[in-house]
N, CA, C and O atoms as a GROMACS GRO file, in nm:
protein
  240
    1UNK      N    1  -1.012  -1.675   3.437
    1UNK     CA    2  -0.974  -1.619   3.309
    1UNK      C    3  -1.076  -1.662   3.204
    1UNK      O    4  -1.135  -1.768   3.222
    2UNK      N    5  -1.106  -1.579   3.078
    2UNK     CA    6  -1.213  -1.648   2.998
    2UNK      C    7  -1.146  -1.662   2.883
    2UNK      O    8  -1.050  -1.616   2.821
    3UNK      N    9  -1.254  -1.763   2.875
    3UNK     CA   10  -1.187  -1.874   2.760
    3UNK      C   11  -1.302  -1.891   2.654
    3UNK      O   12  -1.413  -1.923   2.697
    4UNK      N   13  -1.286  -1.874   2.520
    4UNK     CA   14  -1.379  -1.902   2.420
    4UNK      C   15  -1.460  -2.020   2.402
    4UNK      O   16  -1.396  -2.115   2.358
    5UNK      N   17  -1.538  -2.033   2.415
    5UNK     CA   18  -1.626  -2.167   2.382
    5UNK      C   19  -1.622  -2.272   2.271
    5UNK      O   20  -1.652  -2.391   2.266
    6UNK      N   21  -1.566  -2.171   2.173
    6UNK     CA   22  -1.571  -2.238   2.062
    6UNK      C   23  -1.441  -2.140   1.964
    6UNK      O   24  -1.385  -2.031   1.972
    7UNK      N   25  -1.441  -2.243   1.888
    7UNK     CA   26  -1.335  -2.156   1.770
    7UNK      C   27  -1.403  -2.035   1.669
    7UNK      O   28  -1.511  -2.059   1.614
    8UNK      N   29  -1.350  -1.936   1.652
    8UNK     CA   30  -1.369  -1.863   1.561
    8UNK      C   31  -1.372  -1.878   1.420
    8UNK      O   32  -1.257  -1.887   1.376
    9UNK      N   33  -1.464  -1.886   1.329
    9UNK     CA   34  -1.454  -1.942   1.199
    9UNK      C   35  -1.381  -1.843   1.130
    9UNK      O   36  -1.376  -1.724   1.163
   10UNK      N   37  -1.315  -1.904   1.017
   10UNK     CA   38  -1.248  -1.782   0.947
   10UNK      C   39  -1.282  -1.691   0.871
   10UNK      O   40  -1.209  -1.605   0.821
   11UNK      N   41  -1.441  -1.712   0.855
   11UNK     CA   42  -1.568  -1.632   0.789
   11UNK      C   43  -1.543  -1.482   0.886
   11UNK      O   44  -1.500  -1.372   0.850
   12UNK      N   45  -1.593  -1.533   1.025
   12UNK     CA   46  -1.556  -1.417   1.128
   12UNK      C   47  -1.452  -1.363   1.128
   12UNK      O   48  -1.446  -1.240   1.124
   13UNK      N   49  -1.342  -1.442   1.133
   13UNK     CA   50  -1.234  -1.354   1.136
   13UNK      C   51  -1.212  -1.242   1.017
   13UNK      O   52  -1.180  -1.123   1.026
   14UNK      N   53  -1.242  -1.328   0.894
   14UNK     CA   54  -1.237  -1.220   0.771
   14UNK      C   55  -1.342  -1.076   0.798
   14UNK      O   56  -1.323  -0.966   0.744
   15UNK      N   57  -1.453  -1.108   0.892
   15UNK     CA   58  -1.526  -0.982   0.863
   15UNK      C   59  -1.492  -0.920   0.966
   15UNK      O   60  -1.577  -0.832   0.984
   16UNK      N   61  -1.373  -0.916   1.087
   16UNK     CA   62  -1.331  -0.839   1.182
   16UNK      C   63  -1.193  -0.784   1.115
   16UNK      O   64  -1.156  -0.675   1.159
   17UNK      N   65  -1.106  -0.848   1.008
   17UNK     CA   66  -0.996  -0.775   0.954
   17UNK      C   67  -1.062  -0.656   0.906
   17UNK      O   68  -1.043  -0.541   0.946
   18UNK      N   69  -1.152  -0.698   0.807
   18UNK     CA   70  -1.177  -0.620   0.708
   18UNK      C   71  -1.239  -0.477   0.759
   18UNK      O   72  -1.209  -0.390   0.677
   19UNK      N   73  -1.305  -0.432   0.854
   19UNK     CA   74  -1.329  -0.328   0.934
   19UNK      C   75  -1.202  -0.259   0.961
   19UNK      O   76  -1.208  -0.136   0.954
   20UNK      N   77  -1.085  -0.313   0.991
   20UNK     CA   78  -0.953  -0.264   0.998
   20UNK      C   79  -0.908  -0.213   0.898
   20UNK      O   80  -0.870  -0.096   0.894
   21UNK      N   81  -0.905  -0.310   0.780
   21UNK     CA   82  -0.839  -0.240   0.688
   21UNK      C   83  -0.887  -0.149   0.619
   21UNK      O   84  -0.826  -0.074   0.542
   22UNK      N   85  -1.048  -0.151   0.654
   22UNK     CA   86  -1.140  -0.012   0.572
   22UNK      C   87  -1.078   0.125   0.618
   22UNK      O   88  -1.129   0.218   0.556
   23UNK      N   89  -0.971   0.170   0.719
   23UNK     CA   90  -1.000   0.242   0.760
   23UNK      C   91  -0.829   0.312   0.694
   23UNK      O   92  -0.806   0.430   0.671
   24UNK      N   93  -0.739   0.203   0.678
   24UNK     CA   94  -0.591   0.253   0.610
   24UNK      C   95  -0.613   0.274   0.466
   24UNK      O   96  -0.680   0.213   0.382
   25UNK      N   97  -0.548   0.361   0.464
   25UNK     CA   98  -0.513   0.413   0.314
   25UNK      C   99  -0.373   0.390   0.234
   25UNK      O  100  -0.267   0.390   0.296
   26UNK      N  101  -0.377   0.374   0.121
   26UNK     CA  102  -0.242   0.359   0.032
   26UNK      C  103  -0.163   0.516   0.096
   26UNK      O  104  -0.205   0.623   0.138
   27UNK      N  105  -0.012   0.447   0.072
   27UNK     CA  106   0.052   0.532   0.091
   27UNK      C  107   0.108   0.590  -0.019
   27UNK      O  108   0.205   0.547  -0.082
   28UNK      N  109   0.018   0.728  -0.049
   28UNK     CA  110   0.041   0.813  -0.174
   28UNK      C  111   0.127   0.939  -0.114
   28UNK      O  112   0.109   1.013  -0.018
   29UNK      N  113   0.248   0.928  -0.235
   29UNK     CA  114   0.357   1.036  -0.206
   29UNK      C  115   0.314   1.132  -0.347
   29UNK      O  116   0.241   1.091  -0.437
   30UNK      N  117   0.375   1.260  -0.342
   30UNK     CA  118   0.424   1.320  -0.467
   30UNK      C  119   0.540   1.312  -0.475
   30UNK      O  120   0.624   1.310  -0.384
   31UNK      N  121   0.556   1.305  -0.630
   31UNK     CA  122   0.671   1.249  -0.679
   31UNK      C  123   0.782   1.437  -0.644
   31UNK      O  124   0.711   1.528  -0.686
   32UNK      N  125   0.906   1.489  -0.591
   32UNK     CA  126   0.946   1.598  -0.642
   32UNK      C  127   0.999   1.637  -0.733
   32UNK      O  128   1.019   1.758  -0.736
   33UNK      N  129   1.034   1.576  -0.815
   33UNK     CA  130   1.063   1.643  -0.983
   33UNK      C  131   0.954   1.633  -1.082
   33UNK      O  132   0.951   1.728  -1.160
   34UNK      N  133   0.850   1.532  -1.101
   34UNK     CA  134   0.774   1.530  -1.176
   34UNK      C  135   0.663   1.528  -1.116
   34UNK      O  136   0.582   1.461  -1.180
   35UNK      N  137   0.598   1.592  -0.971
   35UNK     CA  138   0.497   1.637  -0.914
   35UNK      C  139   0.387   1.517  -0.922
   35UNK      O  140   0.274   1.528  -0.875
   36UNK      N  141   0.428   1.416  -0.979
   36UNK     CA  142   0.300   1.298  -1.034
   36UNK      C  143   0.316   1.250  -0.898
   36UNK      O  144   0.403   1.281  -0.818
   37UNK      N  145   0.195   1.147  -0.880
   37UNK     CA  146   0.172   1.093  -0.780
   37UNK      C  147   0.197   0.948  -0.780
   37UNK      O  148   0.171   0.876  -0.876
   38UNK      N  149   0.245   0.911  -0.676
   38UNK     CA  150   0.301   0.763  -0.684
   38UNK      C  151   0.290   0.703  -0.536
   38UNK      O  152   0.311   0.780  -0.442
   39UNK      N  153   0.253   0.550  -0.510
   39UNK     CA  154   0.318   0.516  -0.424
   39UNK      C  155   0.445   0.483  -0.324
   39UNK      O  156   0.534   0.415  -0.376
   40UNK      N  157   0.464   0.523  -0.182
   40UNK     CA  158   0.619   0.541  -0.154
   40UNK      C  159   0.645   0.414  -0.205
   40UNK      O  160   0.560   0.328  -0.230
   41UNK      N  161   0.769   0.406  -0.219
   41UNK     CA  162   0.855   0.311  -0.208
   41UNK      C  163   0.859   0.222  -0.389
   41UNK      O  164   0.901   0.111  -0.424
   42UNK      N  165   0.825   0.284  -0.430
   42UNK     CA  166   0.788   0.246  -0.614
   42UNK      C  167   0.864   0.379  -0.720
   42UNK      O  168   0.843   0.499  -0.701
   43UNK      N  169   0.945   0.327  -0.819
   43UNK     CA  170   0.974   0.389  -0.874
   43UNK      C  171   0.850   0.497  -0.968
   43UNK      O  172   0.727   0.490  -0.967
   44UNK      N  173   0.912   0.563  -1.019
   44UNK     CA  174   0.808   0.664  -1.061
   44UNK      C  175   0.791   0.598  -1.198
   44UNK      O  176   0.903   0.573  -1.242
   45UNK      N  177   0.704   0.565  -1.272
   45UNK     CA  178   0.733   0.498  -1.413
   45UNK      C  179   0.751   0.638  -1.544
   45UNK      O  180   0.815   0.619  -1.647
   46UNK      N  181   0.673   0.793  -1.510
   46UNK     CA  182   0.704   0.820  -1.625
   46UNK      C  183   0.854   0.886  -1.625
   46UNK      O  184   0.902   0.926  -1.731
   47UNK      N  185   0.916   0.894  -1.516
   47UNK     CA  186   1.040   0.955  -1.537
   47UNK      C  187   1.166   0.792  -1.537
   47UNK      O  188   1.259   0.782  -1.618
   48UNK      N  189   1.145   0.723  -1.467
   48UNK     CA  190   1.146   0.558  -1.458
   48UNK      C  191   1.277   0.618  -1.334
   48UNK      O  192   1.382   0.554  -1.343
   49UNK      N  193   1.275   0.716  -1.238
   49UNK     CA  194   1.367   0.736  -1.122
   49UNK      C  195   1.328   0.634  -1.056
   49UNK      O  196   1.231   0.566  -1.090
   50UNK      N  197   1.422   0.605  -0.916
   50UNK     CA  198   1.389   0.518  -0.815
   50UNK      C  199   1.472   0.628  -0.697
   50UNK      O  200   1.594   0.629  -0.716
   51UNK      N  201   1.438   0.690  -0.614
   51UNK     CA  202   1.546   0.777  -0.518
   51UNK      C  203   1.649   0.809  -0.569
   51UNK      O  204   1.762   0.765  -0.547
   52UNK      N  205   1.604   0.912  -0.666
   52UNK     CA  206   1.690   1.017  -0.742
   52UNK      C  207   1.806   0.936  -0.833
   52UNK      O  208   1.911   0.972  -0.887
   53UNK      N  209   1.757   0.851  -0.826
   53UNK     CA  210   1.834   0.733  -0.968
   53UNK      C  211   1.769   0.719  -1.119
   53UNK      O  212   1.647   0.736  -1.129
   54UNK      N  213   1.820   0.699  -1.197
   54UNK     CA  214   1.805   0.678  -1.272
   54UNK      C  215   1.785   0.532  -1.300
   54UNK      O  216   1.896   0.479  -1.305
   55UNK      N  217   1.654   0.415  -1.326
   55UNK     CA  218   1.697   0.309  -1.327
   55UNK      C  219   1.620   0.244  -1.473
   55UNK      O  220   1.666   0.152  -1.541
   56UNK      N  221   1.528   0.299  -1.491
   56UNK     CA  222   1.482   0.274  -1.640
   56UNK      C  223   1.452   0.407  -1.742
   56UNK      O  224   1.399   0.515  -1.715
   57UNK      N  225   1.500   0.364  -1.851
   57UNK     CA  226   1.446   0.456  -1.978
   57UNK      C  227   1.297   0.529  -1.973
   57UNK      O  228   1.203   0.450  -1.983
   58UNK      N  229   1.267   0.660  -1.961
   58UNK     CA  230   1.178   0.669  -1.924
   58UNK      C  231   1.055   0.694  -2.051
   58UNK      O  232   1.073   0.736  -2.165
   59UNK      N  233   0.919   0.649  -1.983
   59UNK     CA  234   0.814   0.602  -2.076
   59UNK      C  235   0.806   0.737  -2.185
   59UNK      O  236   0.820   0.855  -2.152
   60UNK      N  237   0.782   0.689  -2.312
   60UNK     CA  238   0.755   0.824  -2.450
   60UNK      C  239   0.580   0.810  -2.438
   60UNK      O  240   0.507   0.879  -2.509
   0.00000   0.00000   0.00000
């Protein structure tokens, strides 16, 4: 079975995540009542909904 010689520095490791994460994208929804764009799971700020709730006063 093979076995590493040595430890991986965390220099390396950071520059093998980071190839990974170059490749995901934010998860951008449209909003359906106010067509704006938002991330899932975040209320919308100019209408201030959260899943068809009402949870803040929305921005003037």
């Amino acid at each position: 079975m093979a076995v590493p010689k040595r430890k991986q520095t965390p220099s390396r490791t950071g520059m093998r995540r980071s190839q990974n994460m170059k490749l995901s994208s934010k998860n951008i929804v449209e909003d359906k009542k106010s067509g704006e764009y938002r991330l899932s799971h975040h209320m919308d700020l100019k209408t201030g909904t959260y899943k068809g709730r009402q949870v803040l006063d929305p921005k003037d």
